[in-house]
DSSP file (Angstrom, degrees, kcal/mol; ACC not computed):
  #  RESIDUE AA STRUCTURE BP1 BP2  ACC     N-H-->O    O-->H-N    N-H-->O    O-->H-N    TCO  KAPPA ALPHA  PHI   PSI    X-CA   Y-CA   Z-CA
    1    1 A X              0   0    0      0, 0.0     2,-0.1     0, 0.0     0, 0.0   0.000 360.0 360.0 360.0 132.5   65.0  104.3  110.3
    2    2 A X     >  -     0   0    0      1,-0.1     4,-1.9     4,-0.0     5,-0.1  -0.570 360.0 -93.5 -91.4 173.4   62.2  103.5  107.5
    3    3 A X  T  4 S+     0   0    0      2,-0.2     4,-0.3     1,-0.2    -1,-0.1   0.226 125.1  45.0 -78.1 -19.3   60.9  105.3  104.5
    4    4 A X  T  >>S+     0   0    0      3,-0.1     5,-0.7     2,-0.1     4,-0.7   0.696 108.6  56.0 -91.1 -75.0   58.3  106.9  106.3
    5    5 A X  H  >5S+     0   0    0      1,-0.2     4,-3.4     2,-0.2     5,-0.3   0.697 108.5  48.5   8.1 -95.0   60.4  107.9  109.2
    6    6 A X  H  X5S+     0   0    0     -4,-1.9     4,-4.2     1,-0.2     5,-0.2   0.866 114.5  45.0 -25.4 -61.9   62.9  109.7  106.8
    7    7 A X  H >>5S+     0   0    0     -4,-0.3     4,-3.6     2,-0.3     3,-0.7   0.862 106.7  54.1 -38.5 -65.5   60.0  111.7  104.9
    8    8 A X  H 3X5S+     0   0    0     -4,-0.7     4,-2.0     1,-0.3    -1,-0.2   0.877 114.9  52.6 -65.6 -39.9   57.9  112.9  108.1
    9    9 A X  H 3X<S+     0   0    0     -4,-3.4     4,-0.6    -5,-0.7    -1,-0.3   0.971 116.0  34.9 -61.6 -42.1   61.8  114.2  108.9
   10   10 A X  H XX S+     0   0    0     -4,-4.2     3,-2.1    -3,-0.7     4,-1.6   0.982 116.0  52.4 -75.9 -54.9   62.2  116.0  105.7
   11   11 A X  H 3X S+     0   0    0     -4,-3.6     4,-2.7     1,-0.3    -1,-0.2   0.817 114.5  45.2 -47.3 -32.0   58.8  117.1  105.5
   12   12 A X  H 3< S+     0   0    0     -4,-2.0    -1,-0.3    -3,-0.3    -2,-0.2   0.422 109.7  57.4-101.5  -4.3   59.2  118.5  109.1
   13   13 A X  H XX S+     0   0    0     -3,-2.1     3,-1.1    -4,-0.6     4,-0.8   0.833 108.4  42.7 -62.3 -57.9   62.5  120.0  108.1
   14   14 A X  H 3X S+     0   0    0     -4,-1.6     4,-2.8     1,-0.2     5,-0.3   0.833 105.2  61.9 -76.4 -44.8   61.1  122.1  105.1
   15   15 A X  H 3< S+     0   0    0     -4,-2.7     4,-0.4    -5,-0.4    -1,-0.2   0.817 109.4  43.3 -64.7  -5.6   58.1  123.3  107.0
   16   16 A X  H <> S+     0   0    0     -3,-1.1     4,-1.5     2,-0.2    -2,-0.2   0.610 107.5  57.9-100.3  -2.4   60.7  125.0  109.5
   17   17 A X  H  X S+     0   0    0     -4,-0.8     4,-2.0     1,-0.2     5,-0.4   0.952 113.0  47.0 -77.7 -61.0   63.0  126.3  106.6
   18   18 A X  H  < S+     0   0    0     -4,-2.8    -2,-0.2     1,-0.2    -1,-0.2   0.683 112.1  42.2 -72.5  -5.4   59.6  128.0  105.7
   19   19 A X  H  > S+     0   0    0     -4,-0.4     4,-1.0    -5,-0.3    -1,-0.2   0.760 119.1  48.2 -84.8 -35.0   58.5  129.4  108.9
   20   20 A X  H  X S+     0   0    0     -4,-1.5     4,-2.7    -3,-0.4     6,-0.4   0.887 112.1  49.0 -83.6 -22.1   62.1  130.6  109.5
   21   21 A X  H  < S+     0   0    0     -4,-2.0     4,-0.4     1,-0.2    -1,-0.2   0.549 111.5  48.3 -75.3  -3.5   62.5  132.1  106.2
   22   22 A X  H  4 S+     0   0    0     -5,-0.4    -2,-0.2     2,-0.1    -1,-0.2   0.744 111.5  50.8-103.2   0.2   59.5  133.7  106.6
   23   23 A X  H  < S+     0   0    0     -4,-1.0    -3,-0.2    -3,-0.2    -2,-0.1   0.601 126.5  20.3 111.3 -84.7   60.6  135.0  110.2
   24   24 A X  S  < S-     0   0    0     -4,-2.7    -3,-0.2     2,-0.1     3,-0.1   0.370  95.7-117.4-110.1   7.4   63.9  136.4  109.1
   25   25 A X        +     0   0    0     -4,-0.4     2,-0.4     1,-0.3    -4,-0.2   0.910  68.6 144.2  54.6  40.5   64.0  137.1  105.3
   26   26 A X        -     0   0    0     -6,-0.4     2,-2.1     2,-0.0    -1,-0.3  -0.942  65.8-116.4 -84.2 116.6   66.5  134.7  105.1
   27   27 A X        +     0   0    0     -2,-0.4     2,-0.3    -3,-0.1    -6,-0.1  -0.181  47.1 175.5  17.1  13.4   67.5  132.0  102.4
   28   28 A X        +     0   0    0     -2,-2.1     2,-0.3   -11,-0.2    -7,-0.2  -0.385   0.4 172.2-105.0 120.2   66.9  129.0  104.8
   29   29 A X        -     0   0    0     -2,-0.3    14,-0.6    14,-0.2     2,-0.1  -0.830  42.4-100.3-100.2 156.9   67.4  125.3  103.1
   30   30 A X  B     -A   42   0A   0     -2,-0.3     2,-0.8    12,-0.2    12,-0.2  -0.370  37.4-117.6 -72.9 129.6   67.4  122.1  104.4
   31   31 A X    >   -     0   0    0     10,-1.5     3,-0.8    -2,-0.1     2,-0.2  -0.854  40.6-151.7 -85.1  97.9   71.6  120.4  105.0
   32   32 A X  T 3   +     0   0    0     -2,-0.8    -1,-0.1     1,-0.3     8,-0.0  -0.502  67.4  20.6 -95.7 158.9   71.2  117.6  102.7
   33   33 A X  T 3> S+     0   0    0     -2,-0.2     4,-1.6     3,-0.1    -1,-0.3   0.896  81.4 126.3  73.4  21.3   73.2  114.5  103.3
   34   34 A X  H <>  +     0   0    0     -3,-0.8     4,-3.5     3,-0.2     5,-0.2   0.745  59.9  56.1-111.2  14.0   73.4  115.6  106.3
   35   35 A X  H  4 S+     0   0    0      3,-0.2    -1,-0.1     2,-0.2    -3,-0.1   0.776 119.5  45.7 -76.4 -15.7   71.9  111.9  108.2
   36   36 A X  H  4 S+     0   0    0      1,-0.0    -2,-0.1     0, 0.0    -1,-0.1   0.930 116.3  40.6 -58.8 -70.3   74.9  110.6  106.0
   37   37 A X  H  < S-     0   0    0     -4,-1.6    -3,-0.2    -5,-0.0    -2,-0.2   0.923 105.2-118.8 -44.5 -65.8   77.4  113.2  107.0
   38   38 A X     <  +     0   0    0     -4,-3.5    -4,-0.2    -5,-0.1    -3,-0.2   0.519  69.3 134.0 106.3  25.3   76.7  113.4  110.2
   39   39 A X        -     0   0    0     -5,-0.2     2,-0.3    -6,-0.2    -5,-0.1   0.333  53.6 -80.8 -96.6-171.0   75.7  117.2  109.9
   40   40 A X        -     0   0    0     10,-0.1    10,-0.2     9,-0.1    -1,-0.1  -0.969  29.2-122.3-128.3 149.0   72.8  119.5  111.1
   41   41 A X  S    S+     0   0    0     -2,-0.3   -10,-1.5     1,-0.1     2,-0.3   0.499  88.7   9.9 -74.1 -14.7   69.8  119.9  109.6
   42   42 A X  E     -AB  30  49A   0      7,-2.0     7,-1.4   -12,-0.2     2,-0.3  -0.962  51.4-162.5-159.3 162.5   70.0  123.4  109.0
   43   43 A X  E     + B   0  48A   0    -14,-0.6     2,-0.6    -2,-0.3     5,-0.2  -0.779  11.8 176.4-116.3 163.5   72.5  126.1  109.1
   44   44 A X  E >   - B   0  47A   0      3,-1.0     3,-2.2    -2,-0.3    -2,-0.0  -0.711  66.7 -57.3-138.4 150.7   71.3  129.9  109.2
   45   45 A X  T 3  S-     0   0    0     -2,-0.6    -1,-0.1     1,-0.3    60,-0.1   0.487 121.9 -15.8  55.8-104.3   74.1  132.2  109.5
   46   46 A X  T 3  S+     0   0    0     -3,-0.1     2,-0.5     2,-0.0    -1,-0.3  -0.217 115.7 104.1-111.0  45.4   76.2  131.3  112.8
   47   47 A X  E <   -B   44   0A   0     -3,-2.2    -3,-1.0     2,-0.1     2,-0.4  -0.926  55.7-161.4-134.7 120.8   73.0  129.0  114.2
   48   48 A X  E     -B   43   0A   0     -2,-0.5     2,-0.5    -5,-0.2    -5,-0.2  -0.953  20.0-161.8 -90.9  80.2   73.5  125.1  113.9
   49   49 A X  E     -B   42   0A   0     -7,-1.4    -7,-2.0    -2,-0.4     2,-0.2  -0.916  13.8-164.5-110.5 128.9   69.9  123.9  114.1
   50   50 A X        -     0   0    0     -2,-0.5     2,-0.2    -9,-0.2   -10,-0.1  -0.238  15.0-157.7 -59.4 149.3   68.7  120.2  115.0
   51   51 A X        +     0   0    0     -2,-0.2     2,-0.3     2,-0.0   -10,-0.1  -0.799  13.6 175.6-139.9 132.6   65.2  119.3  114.3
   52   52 A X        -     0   0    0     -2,-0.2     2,-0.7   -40,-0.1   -43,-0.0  -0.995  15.0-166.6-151.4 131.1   63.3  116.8  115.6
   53   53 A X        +     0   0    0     -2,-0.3     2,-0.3     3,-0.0   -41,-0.0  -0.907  16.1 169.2-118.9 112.7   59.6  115.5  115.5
   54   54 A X        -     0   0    0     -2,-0.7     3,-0.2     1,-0.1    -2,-0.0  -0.988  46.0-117.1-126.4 144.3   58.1  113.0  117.9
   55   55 A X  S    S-     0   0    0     -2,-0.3     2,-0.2     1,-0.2    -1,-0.1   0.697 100.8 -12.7 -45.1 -27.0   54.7  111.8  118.6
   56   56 A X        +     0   0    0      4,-0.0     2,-0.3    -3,-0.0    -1,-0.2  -0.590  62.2 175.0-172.2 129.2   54.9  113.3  122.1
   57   57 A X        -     0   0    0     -2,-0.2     3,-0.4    -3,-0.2    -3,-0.0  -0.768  36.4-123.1-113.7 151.2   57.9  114.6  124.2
   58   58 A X  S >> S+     0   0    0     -2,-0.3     4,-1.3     1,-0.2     3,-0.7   0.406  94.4  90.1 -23.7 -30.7   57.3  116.3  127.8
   59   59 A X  H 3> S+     0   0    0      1,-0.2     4,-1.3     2,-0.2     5,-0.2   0.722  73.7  74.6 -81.4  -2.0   58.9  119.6  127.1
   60   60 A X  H 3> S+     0   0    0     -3,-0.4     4,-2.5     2,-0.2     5,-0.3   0.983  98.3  48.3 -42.1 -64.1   55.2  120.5  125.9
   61   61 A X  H <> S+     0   0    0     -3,-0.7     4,-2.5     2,-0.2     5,-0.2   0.971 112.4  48.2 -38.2 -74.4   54.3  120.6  130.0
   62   62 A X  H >X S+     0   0    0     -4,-1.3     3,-3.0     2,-0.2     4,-1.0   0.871 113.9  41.6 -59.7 -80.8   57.2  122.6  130.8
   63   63 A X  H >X S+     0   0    0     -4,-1.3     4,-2.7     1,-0.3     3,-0.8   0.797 112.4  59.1 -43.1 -57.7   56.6  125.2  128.1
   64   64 A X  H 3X S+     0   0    0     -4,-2.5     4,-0.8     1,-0.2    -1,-0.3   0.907 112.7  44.2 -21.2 -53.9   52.7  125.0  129.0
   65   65 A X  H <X S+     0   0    0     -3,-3.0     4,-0.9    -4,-2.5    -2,-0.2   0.764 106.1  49.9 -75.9 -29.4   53.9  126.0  131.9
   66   66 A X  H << S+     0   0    0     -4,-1.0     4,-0.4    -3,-0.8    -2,-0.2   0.962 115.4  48.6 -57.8 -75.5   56.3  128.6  131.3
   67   67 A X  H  < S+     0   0    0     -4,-2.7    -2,-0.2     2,-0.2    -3,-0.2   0.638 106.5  58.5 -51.8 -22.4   53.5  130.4  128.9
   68   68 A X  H  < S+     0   0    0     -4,-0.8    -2,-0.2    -5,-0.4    -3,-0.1   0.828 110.9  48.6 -91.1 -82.5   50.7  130.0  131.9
   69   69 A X  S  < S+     0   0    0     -4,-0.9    -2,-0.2     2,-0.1    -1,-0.2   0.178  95.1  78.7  45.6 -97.4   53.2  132.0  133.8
   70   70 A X  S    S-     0   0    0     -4,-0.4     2,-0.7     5,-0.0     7,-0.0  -0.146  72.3-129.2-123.3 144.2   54.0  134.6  131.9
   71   71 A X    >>  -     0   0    0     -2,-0.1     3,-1.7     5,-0.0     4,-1.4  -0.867  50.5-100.5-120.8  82.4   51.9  138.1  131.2
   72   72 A X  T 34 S+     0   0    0     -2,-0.7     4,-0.1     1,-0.3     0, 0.0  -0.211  90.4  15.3 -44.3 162.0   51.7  138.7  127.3
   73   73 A X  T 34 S+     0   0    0      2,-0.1    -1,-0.3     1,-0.1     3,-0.0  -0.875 120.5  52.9-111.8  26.0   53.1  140.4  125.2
   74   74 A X  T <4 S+     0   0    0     -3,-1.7     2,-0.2     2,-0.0    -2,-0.2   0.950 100.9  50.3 -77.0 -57.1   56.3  141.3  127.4
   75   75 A X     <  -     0   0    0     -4,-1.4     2,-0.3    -8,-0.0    -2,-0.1  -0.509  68.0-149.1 -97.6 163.7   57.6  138.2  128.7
   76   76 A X        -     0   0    0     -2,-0.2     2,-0.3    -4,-0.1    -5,-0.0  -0.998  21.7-115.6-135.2 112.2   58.5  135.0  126.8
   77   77 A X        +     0   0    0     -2,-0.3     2,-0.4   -14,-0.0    16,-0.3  -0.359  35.7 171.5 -76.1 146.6   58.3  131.7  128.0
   78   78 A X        -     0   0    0     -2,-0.3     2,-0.4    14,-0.1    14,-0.2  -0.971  16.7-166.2-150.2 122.3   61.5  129.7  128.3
   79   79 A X  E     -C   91   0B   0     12,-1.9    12,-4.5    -2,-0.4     2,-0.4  -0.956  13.4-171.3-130.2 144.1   62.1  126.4  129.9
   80   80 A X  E     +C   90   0B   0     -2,-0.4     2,-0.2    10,-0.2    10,-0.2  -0.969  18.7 160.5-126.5 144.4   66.0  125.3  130.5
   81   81 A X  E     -C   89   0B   0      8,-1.2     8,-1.8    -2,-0.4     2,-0.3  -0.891  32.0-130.1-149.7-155.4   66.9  122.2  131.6
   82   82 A X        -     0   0    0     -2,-0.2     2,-0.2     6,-0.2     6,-0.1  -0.923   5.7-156.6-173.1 125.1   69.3  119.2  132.1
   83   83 A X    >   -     0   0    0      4,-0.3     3,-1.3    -2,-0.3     2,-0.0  -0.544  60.4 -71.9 -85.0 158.9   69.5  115.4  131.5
   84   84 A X  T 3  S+     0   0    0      1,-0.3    -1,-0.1    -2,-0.2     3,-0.1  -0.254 121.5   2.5 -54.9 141.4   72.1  113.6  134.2
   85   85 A X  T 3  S+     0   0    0      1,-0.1    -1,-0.3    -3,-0.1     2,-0.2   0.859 115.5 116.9  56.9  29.5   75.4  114.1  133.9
   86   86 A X    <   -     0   0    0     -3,-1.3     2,-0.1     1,-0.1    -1,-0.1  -0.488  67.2-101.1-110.8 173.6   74.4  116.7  130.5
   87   87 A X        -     0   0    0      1,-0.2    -4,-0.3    -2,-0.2    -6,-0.1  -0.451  45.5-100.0-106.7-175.6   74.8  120.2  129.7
   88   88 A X        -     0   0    0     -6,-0.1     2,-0.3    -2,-0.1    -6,-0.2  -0.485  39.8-166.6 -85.0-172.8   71.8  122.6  130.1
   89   89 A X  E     -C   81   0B   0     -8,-1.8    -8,-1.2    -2,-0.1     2,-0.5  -0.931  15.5-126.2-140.1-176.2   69.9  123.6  127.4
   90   90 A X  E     -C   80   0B   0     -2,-0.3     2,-0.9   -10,-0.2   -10,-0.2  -0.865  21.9-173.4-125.8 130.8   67.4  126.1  126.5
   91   91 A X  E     +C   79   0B   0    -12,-4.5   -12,-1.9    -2,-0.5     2,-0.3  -0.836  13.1 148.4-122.8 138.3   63.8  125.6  124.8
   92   92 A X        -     0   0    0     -2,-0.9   -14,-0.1   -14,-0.2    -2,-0.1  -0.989  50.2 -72.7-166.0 161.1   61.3  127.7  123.5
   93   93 A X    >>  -     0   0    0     -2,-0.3     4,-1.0   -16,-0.3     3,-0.6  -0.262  48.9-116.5 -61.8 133.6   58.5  128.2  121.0
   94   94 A X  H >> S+     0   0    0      1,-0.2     4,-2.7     2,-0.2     3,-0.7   0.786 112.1  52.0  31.3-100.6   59.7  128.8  117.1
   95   95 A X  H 3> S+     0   0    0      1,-0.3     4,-1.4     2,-0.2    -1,-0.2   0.713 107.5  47.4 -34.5 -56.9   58.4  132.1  116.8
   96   96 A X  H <> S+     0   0    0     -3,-0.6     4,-1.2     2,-0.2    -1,-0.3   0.785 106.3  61.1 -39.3 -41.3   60.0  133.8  120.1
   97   97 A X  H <X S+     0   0    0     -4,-1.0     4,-2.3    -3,-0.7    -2,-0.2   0.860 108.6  48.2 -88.5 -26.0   63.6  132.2  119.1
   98   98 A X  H  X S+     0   0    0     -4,-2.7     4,-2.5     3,-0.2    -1,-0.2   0.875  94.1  65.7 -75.4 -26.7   63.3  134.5  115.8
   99   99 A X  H  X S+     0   0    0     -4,-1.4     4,-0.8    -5,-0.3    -2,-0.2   0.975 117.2  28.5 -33.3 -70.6   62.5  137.3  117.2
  100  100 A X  H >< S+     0   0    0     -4,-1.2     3,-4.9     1,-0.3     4,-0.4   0.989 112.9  66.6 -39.2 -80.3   65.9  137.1  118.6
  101  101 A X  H >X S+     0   0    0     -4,-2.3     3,-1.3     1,-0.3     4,-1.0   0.668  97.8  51.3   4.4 -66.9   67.2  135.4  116.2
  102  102 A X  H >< S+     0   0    0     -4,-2.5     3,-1.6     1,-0.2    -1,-0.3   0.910  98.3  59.1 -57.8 -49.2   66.8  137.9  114.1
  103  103 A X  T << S+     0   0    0     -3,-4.9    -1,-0.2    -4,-0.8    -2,-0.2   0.290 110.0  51.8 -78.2  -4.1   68.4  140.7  115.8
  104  104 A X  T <4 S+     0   0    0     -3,-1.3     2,-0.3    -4,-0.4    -1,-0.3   0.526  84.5  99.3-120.4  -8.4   71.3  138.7  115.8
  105  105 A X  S << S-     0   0    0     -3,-1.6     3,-0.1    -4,-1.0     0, 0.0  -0.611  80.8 -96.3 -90.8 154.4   71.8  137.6  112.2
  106  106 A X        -     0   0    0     -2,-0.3     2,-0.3     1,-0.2    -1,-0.2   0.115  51.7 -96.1 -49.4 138.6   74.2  139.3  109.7
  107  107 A X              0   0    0      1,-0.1    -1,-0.2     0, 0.0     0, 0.0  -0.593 360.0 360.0 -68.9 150.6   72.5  142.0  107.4
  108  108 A X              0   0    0     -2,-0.3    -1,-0.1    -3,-0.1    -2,-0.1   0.473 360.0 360.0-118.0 360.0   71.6  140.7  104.4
C-alpha cells in the first residue's frame, strides 16, 4: 500500500471517530498500529469496527435502493447480504447504525 493510500485511510478513519463521537458522546480514537497488528480500526465499547474507503463499491445501489423504498422518518434502510460461500452481513448508513448504537452502549 503507498503513502497516499495509508493517509486517505487514516484521514477517513478520524473523520468517522468524529462523526461517531459526535453521535454517541463517546471517547472514539483511531486503533493505532493496528495495519501492523492485525487489529481493527476502531473499538467503541463491545463494537469492533472496520473501515474502509474506495473510489466506488456497489453497496451504494443497494442502499439507494433500500432508502427509495422506505417512508421517512419511521423506517430505516438496510441492505444484508452474502459473497459465496460467506457469512451474511448487514449495511447501513453511519448515522442510522448510531442511533442504535447508542442505545446499546455502556453508560458513560
Amino acid at each position: 500500500m503507498g503513502k497516499r493510500q495509508r493517509q486517505r485511510g487514516a484521514e477517513t478513519e478520524r473523520e468517522v471517530c468524529e462523526k461517531l463521537a459526535e453521535g454517541t458522546g463517546w471517547v472514539v480514537k483511531r486503533e493505532l498500529g493496528q495495519a501492523r497488528d492485525g487489529g481493527c480500526d476502531i473499538r467503541l465499547a463491545q463494537f469492533v469496527l472496520e473501515v474502509k474507503r474506495r473510489k466506488s463499491i456497489a453497496v451504494y445501489e443497494w442502499i439507494d435502493q433500500a432508502t427509495a423504498a422506505c417512508a421517512p422518518p419511521h423506517e430505516v434502510p438496510v441492505v444484508i447480504c452474502r459473497g459465496d460461500k460467506r457469512e451474511f452481513l448487514v449495511i447501513q448508513r453511519l448515522d442510522d447504525w448510531m442511533k442504535m448504537a447508542k442505545k446499546e452502549l455502556p453508560e458513560r
